[in-house]
N, C-alpha and C positions, 0 to 999 in steps of 0.2 A: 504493500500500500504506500504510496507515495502522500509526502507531506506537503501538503500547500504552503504550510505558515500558517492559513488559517481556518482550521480544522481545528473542531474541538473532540476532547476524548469521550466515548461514547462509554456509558458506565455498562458493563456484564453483568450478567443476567444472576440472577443468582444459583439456579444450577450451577451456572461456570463457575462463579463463587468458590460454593461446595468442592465443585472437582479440585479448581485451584491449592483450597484449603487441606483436602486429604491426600494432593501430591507434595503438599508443603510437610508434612509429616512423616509423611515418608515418599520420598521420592521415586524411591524404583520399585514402590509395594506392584504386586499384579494385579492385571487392569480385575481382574475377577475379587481382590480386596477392595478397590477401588470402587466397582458397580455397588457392593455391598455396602459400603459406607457412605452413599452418596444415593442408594436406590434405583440404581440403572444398573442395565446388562454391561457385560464386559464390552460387548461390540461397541454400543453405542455410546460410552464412556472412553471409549480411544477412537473411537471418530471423534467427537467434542475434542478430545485434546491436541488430537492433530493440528484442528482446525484453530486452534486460540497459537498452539506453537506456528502454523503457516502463515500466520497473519501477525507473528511477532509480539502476540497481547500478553502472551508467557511462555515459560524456558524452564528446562530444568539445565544444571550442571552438579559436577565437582568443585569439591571445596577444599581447602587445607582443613583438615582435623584440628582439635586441640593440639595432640602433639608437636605437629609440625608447626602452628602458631606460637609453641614456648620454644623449637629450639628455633626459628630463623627471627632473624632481624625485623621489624616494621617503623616505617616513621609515615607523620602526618603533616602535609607539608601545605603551609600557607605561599602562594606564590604571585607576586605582583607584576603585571604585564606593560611594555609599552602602550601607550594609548591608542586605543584602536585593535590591538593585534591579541587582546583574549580569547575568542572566539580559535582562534588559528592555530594558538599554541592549544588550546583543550584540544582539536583534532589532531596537530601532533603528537600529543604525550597518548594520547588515545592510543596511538599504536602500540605500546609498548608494554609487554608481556608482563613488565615488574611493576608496572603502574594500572593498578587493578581498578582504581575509583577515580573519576575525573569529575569535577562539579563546577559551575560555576555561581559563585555565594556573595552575597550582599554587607557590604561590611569595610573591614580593614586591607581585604586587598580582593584580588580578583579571582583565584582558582582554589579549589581545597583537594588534592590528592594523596591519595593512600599508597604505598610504595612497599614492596615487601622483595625480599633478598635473604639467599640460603646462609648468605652472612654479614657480618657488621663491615669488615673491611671492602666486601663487595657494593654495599649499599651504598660507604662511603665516597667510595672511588667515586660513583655517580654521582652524591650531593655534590661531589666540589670541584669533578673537574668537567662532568657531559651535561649535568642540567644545566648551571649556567650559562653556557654555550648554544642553548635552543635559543633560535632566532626569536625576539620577541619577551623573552625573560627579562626581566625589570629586576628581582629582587625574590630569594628565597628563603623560609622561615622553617626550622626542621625539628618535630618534636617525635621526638624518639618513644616508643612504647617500651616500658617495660614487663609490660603484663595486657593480655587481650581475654577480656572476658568471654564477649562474642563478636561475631562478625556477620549478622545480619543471617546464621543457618538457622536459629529458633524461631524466626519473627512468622508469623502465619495472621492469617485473616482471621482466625478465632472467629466461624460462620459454622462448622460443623456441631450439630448436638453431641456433649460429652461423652457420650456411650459410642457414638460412630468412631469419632476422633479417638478415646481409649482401646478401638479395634484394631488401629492402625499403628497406634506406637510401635517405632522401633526399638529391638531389644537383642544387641552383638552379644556374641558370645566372650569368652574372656578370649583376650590375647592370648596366642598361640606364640606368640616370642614376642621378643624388645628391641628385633635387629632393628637398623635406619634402612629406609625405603634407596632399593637399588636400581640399575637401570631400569629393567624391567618393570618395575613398580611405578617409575615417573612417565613409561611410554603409557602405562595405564590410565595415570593420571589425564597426561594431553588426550588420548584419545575418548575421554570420557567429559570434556570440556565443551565441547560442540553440543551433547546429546547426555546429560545424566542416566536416563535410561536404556541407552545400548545394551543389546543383548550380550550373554556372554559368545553368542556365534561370531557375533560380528566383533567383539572387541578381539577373541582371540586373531578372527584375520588380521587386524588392523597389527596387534604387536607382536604375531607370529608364534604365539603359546597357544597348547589347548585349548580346549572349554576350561576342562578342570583345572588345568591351574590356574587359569583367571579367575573362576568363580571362588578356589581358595587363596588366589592373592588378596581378592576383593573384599572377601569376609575378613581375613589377618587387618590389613588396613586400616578396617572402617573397627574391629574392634581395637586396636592397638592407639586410634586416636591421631592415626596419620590423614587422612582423609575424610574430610563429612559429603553430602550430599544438599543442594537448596535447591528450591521450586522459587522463582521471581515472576513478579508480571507487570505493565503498565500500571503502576500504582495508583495512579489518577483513575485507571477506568474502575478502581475497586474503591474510590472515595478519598483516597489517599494522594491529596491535593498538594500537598506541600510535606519541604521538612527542614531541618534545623540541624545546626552543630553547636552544640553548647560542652565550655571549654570552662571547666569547675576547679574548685580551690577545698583540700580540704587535711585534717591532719593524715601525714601518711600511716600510723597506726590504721585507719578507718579505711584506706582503699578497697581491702580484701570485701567487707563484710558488703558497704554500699556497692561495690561492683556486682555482687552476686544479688543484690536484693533488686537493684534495677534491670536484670533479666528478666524479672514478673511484669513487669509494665511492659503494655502493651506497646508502647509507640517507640519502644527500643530498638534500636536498630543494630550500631556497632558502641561497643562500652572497652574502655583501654585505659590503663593505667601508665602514667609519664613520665619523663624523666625532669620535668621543669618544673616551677613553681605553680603552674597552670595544670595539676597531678594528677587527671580524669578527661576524656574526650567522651562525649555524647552524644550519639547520630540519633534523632529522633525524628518517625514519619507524624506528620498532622493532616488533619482532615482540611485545614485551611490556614493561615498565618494568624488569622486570630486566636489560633486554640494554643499559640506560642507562650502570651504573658500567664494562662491562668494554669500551664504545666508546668512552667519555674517554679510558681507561687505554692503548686503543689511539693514541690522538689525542695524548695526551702523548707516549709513545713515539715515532710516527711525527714530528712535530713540535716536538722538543725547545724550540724558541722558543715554543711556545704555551701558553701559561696557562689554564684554564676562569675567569673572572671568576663567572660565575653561568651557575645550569642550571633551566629548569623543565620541567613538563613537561607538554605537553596533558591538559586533563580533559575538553572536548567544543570539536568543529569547527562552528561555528556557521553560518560562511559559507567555503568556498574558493575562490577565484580567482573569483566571482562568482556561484559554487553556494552558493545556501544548502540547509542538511542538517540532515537529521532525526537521534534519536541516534544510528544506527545507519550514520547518512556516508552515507547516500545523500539525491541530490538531491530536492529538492521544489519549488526554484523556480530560476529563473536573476534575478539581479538584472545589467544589463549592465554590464560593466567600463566606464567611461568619465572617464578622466579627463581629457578637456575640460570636466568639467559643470562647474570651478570655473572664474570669472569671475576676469581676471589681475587686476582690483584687486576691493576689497570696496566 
Protein backbone atom coordinates (compact mmCIF):
# COMPACT_ATOMS: atom_id res chain seq x y z
CA UNK A 1 0.00 0.00 0.00
CA UNK A 2 1.56 3.20 -0.97
CA UNK A 3 1.60 6.25 1.23
CA UNK A 4 0.14 9.54 0.19
CA UNK A 5 1.19 11.72 3.18
CA UNK A 6 -2.38 11.91 3.53
CA UNK A 7 -3.84 8.83 4.42
CA UNK A 8 -5.06 8.37 7.66
CA UNK A 9 -4.68 4.81 9.75
CA UNK A 10 -7.69 2.99 9.44
CA UNK A 11 -8.35 1.20 13.02
CA UNK A 12 -8.67 -3.02 12.81
CA UNK A 13 -11.39 -4.65 13.54
CA UNK A 14 -11.40 -6.40 16.56
CA UNK A 15 -11.08 -9.89 15.43
CA UNK A 16 -7.64 -8.79 14.17
CA UNK A 17 -7.23 -7.26 17.47
CA UNK A 18 -7.61 -10.69 19.14
CA UNK A 19 -5.58 -12.41 16.54
CA UNK A 20 -2.88 -9.63 16.98
CA UNK A 21 -3.12 -10.19 20.73
CA UNK A 22 -2.62 -14.00 20.86
CA UNK A 23 0.29 -13.83 18.38
CA UNK A 24 1.76 -11.23 20.66
CA UNK A 25 1.86 -14.06 23.25
CA UNK A 26 3.08 -16.31 21.76
CA UNK A 27 4.29 -15.95 18.42
CA UNK A 28 4.81 -19.18 16.76
CA UNK A 29 1.99 -20.94 18.83
CA UNK A 30 -0.05 -23.08 15.96
CA UNK A 31 -2.53 -21.43 13.99
CA UNK A 32 -4.93 -24.58 15.54
CA UNK A 33 -3.96 -22.67 19.31
CA UNK A 34 -4.51 -19.73 17.64
CA UNK A 35 -8.23 -20.44 16.17
CA UNK A 36 -8.93 -21.78 19.72
CA UNK A 37 -8.03 -18.76 21.57
CA UNK A 38 -9.47 -16.31 19.21
CA UNK A 39 -12.64 -18.72 18.04
CA UNK A 40 -11.95 -19.31 14.46
CA UNK A 41 -10.73 -22.24 12.44
CA UNK A 42 -7.20 -22.66 11.84
CA UNK A 43 -7.70 -21.91 8.03
CA UNK A 44 -9.33 -18.82 8.52
CA UNK A 45 -7.06 -17.43 11.37
CA UNK A 46 -3.84 -17.77 8.99
CA UNK A 47 -5.68 -16.20 6.18
CA UNK A 48 -6.57 -13.11 8.49
CA UNK A 49 -2.86 -13.07 9.39
CA UNK A 50 -1.46 -13.30 6.04
CA UNK A 51 -3.55 -10.66 5.00
CA UNK A 52 -2.61 -7.91 8.16
CA UNK A 53 1.31 -9.25 7.48
CA UNK A 54 0.77 -8.58 3.30
CA UNK A 55 -0.41 -5.36 3.96
CA UNK A 56 2.30 -4.44 6.54
CA UNK A 57 -0.41 -3.67 9.40
CA UNK A 58 1.66 -6.52 11.51
CA UNK A 59 4.84 -8.77 11.64
CA UNK A 60 6.18 -11.15 13.74
CA UNK A 61 10.13 -11.45 14.40
CA UNK A 62 13.11 -12.60 16.50
CA UNK A 63 14.24 -10.84 19.23
CA UNK A 64 17.40 -10.91 21.49
CA UNK A 65 16.53 -12.80 24.72
CA UNK A 66 17.20 -11.61 28.18
CA UNK A 67 20.51 -13.21 27.97
CA UNK A 68 21.99 -11.85 25.11
CA UNK A 69 20.48 -8.39 26.26
CA UNK A 70 22.87 -8.63 29.66
CA UNK A 71 25.96 -9.82 27.86
CA UNK A 72 26.18 -7.32 24.73
CA UNK A 73 26.47 -3.74 24.98
CA UNK A 74 23.36 -1.16 24.39
CA UNK A 75 23.31 2.61 24.26
CA UNK A 76 20.53 5.25 23.68
CA UNK A 77 21.47 7.92 21.71
CA UNK A 78 20.12 11.50 21.47
CA UNK A 79 21.28 12.84 18.18
CA UNK A 80 21.13 16.47 16.70
CA UNK A 81 20.84 17.06 12.95
CA UNK A 82 21.81 19.92 10.48
CA UNK A 83 18.99 21.90 9.69
CA UNK A 84 16.84 20.54 7.26
CA UNK A 85 18.62 17.14 6.93
CA UNK A 86 16.75 14.83 9.94
CA UNK A 87 14.46 13.31 7.83
CA UNK A 88 17.67 11.96 5.70
CA UNK A 89 19.87 11.00 8.38
CA UNK A 90 16.70 8.63 10.10
CA UNK A 91 16.73 6.86 6.46
CA UNK A 92 20.30 6.56 6.79
CA UNK A 93 20.88 5.17 10.06
CA UNK A 94 17.63 3.00 9.16
CA UNK A 95 19.80 0.80 7.23
CA UNK A 96 21.98 -0.36 9.68
CA UNK A 97 21.76 -3.70 11.35
CA UNK A 98 23.04 -2.24 14.84
CA UNK A 99 20.68 0.59 14.93
CA UNK A 100 17.58 -1.33 15.71
CA UNK A 101 15.10 1.96 16.66
CA UNK A 102 15.00 5.17 14.79
CA UNK A 103 12.51 7.81 15.95
CA UNK A 104 12.01 11.10 15.23
CA UNK A 105 11.04 13.18 18.92
CA UNK A 106 10.05 16.47 19.82
CA UNK A 107 12.39 18.18 22.24
CA UNK A 108 16.12 18.76 22.82
CA UNK A 109 17.24 17.50 19.76
CA UNK A 110 16.13 15.68 16.67
CA UNK A 111 16.48 11.77 16.45
CA UNK A 112 16.23 9.07 19.40
CA UNK A 113 18.12 5.77 18.43
CA UNK A 114 18.61 2.55 20.01
CA UNK A 115 22.06 0.91 19.04
CA UNK A 116 23.15 -2.59 20.21
CA UNK A 117 26.74 -4.28 19.71
CA UNK A 118 28.09 -7.96 20.78
CA UNK A 119 30.49 -5.54 22.46
CA UNK A 120 31.47 -2.23 24.27
CA UNK A 121 34.62 -1.64 22.22
CA UNK A 122 32.72 -2.52 19.19
CA UNK A 123 29.99 -0.10 19.84
CA UNK A 124 32.49 2.23 20.75
CA UNK A 125 34.51 2.27 17.67
CA UNK A 126 31.11 3.42 16.10
CA UNK A 127 30.07 6.27 18.69
CA UNK A 128 33.32 8.03 17.96
CA UNK A 129 34.67 7.47 14.85
CA UNK A 130 31.47 6.27 11.85
CA UNK A 131 28.53 8.00 13.52
CA UNK A 132 29.99 11.31 13.51
CA UNK A 133 30.81 11.09 10.11
CA UNK A 134 27.04 10.47 8.77
CA UNK A 135 26.57 13.35 6.45
CA UNK A 136 24.09 15.47 8.34
CA UNK A 137 25.08 14.76 12.10
CA UNK A 138 25.17 17.83 14.14
CA UNK A 139 26.00 16.44 17.58
CA UNK A 140 25.63 13.04 19.58
CA UNK A 141 24.47 12.28 23.02
CA UNK A 142 25.29 8.55 24.30
CA UNK A 143 23.70 6.87 27.22
CA UNK A 144 24.95 3.65 27.81
CA UNK A 145 22.44 0.87 29.51
CA UNK A 146 23.56 -0.92 32.07
CA UNK A 147 20.65 -3.20 32.74
CA UNK A 148 17.51 -3.69 30.06
CA UNK A 149 14.57 -4.79 31.62
CA UNK A 150 12.45 -5.07 28.59
CA UNK A 151 12.48 -4.33 25.13
CA UNK A 152 9.09 -3.94 23.89
CA UNK A 153 8.66 -8.44 23.72
CA UNK A 154 5.97 -8.24 26.71
CA UNK A 155 3.95 -5.29 25.58
CA UNK A 156 0.58 -6.82 23.86
CA UNK A 157 -2.90 -5.23 23.28
CA UNK A 158 -4.24 -6.89 26.50
CA UNK A 159 -7.81 -7.59 24.15
CA UNK A 160 -7.84 -11.27 24.64
CA UNK A 161 -10.37 -12.72 27.73
CA UNK A 162 -7.94 -14.14 30.58
CA UNK A 163 -8.75 -17.70 30.15
CA UNK A 164 -7.85 -17.49 26.08
CA UNK A 165 -4.65 -15.57 26.72
CA UNK A 166 -3.73 -18.11 29.93
CA UNK A 167 -4.08 -20.84 26.84
CA UNK A 168 -1.54 -19.50 25.16
CA UNK A 169 1.22 -18.71 27.47
CA UNK A 170 4.58 -19.78 26.70
CA UNK A 171 6.34 -22.07 28.82
CA UNK A 172 10.56 -23.34 27.64
CA UNK A 173 11.61 -25.95 29.08
CA UNK A 174 14.89 -25.59 31.27
CA UNK A 175 18.11 -24.84 29.59
CA UNK A 176 19.78 -27.71 28.14
CA UNK A 177 23.26 -25.83 28.42
CA UNK A 178 24.82 -22.24 29.06
CA UNK A 179 27.18 -22.57 25.99
CA UNK A 180 27.19 -18.75 23.92
CA UNK A 181 25.06 -18.90 20.73
CA UNK A 182 27.51 -20.13 17.70
CA UNK A 183 27.52 -19.65 14.09
CA UNK A 184 24.81 -21.63 13.47
CA UNK A 185 22.79 -20.23 16.07
CA UNK A 186 23.13 -16.41 14.70
CA UNK A 187 22.34 -17.82 10.95
CA UNK A 188 19.01 -18.86 12.92
CA UNK A 189 18.80 -15.91 14.27
CA UNK A 190 18.93 -13.68 10.75
CA UNK A 191 16.88 -16.17 9.03
CA UNK A 192 14.00 -15.91 11.57
CA UNK A 193 14.04 -11.86 11.38
CA UNK A 194 12.16 -11.52 8.17
CA UNK A 195 9.34 -14.17 9.38
CA UNK A 196 9.15 -15.08 13.21
CA UNK A 197 7.15 -17.86 12.29
CA UNK A 198 9.16 -19.83 9.72
CA UNK A 199 8.74 -23.21 9.70
CA UNK A 200 11.28 -25.47 11.00
CA UNK A 201 11.37 -26.92 6.98
CA UNK A 202 12.13 -23.83 5.63
CA UNK A 203 14.46 -22.51 8.37
CA UNK A 204 16.57 -25.77 8.12
CA UNK A 205 16.84 -24.84 4.11
CA UNK A 206 17.76 -21.41 4.62
CA UNK A 207 20.81 -22.58 7.38
CA UNK A 208 21.51 -25.90 5.86
CA UNK A 209 20.72 -28.19 9.21
CA UNK A 210 18.00 -30.49 9.64
CA UNK A 211 14.55 -30.13 10.83
CA UNK A 212 15.66 -31.49 14.20
CA UNK A 213 18.34 -29.68 14.91
CA UNK A 214 16.79 -26.58 14.27
CA UNK A 215 13.75 -27.28 16.15
CA UNK A 216 16.32 -28.25 19.16
CA UNK A 217 18.42 -25.37 18.46
CA UNK A 218 15.20 -23.28 18.76
CA UNK A 219 13.95 -24.73 21.98
CA UNK A 220 17.85 -24.44 23.76
CA UNK A 221 17.80 -20.61 22.62
CA UNK A 222 14.40 -19.53 23.41
CA UNK A 223 14.84 -21.49 26.89
CA UNK A 224 18.50 -20.42 27.66
CA UNK A 225 17.20 -16.63 27.40
CA UNK A 226 19.23 -16.09 24.13
CA UNK A 227 16.57 -15.29 21.87
CA UNK A 228 12.64 -14.10 22.46
CA UNK A 229 10.15 -13.92 19.89
CA UNK A 230 7.49 -10.38 19.35
CA UNK A 231 4.26 -9.92 17.27
CA UNK A 232 4.26 -5.77 16.37
CA UNK A 233 1.73 -3.90 14.31
CA UNK A 234 0.74 -0.38 13.04
CA UNK A 235 0.17 0.99 16.42
CA UNK A 236 -2.11 3.72 15.42
CA UNK A 237 -4.53 1.22 13.71
CA UNK A 238 -4.87 -0.52 17.38
CA UNK A 239 -5.49 3.10 19.04
CA UNK A 240 -2.20 3.43 19.83
CA UNK A 241 -1.72 7.01 18.75
CA UNK A 242 1.23 8.28 20.10
CA UNK A 243 4.37 7.79 22.50
CA UNK A 244 6.98 9.09 24.70
CA UNK A 245 10.54 8.72 26.09
CA UNK A 246 10.69 9.63 29.53
CA UNK A 247 14.38 9.91 30.99
CA UNK A 248 13.96 9.44 35.12
CA UNK A 249 16.11 10.35 38.07
CA UNK A 250 16.09 8.12 40.96
CA UNK A 251 18.33 6.47 43.93
CA UNK A 252 20.38 3.64 42.29
CA UNK A 253 19.48 1.39 45.20
CA UNK A 254 15.73 1.43 43.76
CA UNK A 255 16.49 0.64 39.97
CA UNK A 256 16.04 -3.13 40.36
CA UNK A 257 12.73 -3.05 42.06
CA UNK A 258 10.97 0.17 39.81
CA UNK A 259 12.37 -1.57 36.77
CA UNK A 260 10.52 -4.70 37.21
CA UNK A 261 7.30 -3.15 38.66
CA UNK A 262 6.93 -0.92 35.56
CA UNK A 263 6.72 -4.14 33.24
CA UNK A 264 2.85 -4.28 34.67
CA UNK A 265 1.97 -1.15 33.05
CA UNK A 266 0.59 -1.34 30.33
CA UNK A 267 1.94 1.49 28.06
CA UNK A 268 5.49 0.06 28.78
CA UNK A 269 7.33 -0.26 26.01
CA UNK A 270 11.28 -0.50 26.47
CA UNK A 271 12.59 0.13 30.53
CA UNK A 272 16.68 0.20 30.88
CA UNK A 273 18.71 1.05 33.52
CA UNK A 274 21.83 3.87 32.84
CA UNK A 275 24.99 4.61 33.20
CA UNK A 276 24.34 8.62 33.91
CA UNK A 277 22.60 10.62 36.32
CA UNK A 278 19.55 10.57 34.18
CA UNK A 279 19.58 6.33 35.72
CA UNK A 280 16.15 4.99 33.84
CA UNK A 281 14.94 5.30 30.17
CA UNK A 282 11.06 4.86 29.57
CA UNK A 283 9.51 4.15 26.20
CA UNK A 284 5.87 4.48 26.72
CA UNK A 285 2.83 3.98 23.95
CA UNK A 286 -0.36 6.55 24.53
CA UNK A 287 -3.41 6.40 23.14
CA UNK A 288 -2.82 10.33 22.26
CA UNK A 289 -0.27 13.18 23.75
CA UNK A 290 -2.79 14.17 26.19
CA UNK A 291 -2.73 10.83 28.01
CA UNK A 292 1.21 12.04 28.54
CA UNK A 293 0.82 14.74 31.66
CA UNK A 294 -1.63 12.42 33.67
CA UNK A 295 0.96 9.07 33.25
CA UNK A 296 3.83 11.17 34.84
CA UNK A 297 1.52 12.33 37.59
CA UNK A 298 0.70 8.66 37.96
CA UNK A 299 4.53 7.71 37.85
CA UNK A 300 5.37 10.32 40.56
CA UNK A 301 2.70 9.02 42.76
CA UNK A 302 3.25 5.41 42.26
CA UNK A 303 7.17 6.16 42.62
CA UNK A 304 7.74 8.61 45.01
CA UNK A 305 11.61 8.35 44.52
CA UNK A 306 11.30 9.04 40.99
CA UNK A 307 11.80 12.21 39.27
CA UNK A 308 10.98 12.82 35.40
CA UNK A 309 14.44 14.52 34.21
CA UNK A 310 13.07 15.15 30.70
CA UNK A 311 10.16 13.87 28.48
CA UNK A 312 9.77 13.97 24.66
CA UNK A 313 7.64 12.72 22.62
CA UNK A 314 7.49 10.73 19.29
CA UNK A 315 6.69 12.79 16.08
CA UNK A 316 7.37 9.60 13.52
CA UNK A 317 8.70 5.99 13.98
CA UNK A 318 11.04 5.69 11.28
CA UNK A 319 12.51 2.33 11.91
CA UNK A 320 11.30 -0.33 14.93
CA UNK A 321 13.07 -3.06 16.04
CA UNK A 322 14.32 -3.54 12.48
CA UNK A 323 10.98 -2.57 10.80
CA UNK A 324 11.40 0.30 8.84
CA UNK A 325 7.61 2.34 8.60
CA UNK A 326 5.90 4.35 6.51
CA UNK A 327 3.94 7.30 8.23
CA UNK A 328 1.25 5.48 9.20
CA UNK A 329 3.76 2.53 11.22
CA UNK A 330 3.31 0.04 9.19
CA UNK A 331 6.17 -1.97 7.72
CA UNK A 332 7.65 -1.41 4.30
CA UNK A 333 10.92 -3.07 4.64
CA UNK A 334 12.75 -5.39 7.20
CA UNK A 335 16.34 -4.09 7.80
CA UNK A 336 17.96 -7.28 9.87
CA UNK A 337 18.75 -6.74 13.46
CA UNK A 338 22.35 -7.72 13.63
CA UNK A 339 24.44 -6.74 16.00
CA UNK A 340 27.45 -8.72 15.11
CA UNK A 341 27.87 -6.41 11.99
CA UNK A 342 30.40 -4.22 14.10
CA UNK A 343 33.82 -5.56 14.00
CA UNK A 344 35.36 -5.67 17.90
CA UNK A 345 38.13 -3.25 16.88
CA UNK A 346 37.84 -0.42 14.03
Amino acid sequence: MQDSGTESPRLLSEADLELIDALQINPRASWVDIGAAIGADPVTAARRWQRLNASGEAWTTVALGQRQMHAMSMAFLEIDCEAGAAVEVAERLATAGHLITVQHVAGGHDLFVIAVAASMPALADYLLTDLPRVPGVAKVRTHVATRVFEASCRWRLRVLPPRAAAALVRRPGPPESTRRMDALDRLLFKALLADGRAGYSELARTVGASERTVQRRLSRLVATGDIDFRCDLARSQAGWHSSAILWLRMPDGRLEETGRALLGWPETRTCAALAGSRNMLLTVGLHGVSDLHPLVVRLEERFPHVSVADRQIVLRQTKLYGRVLDRLGRCTAVVPVDPWTLPPHA
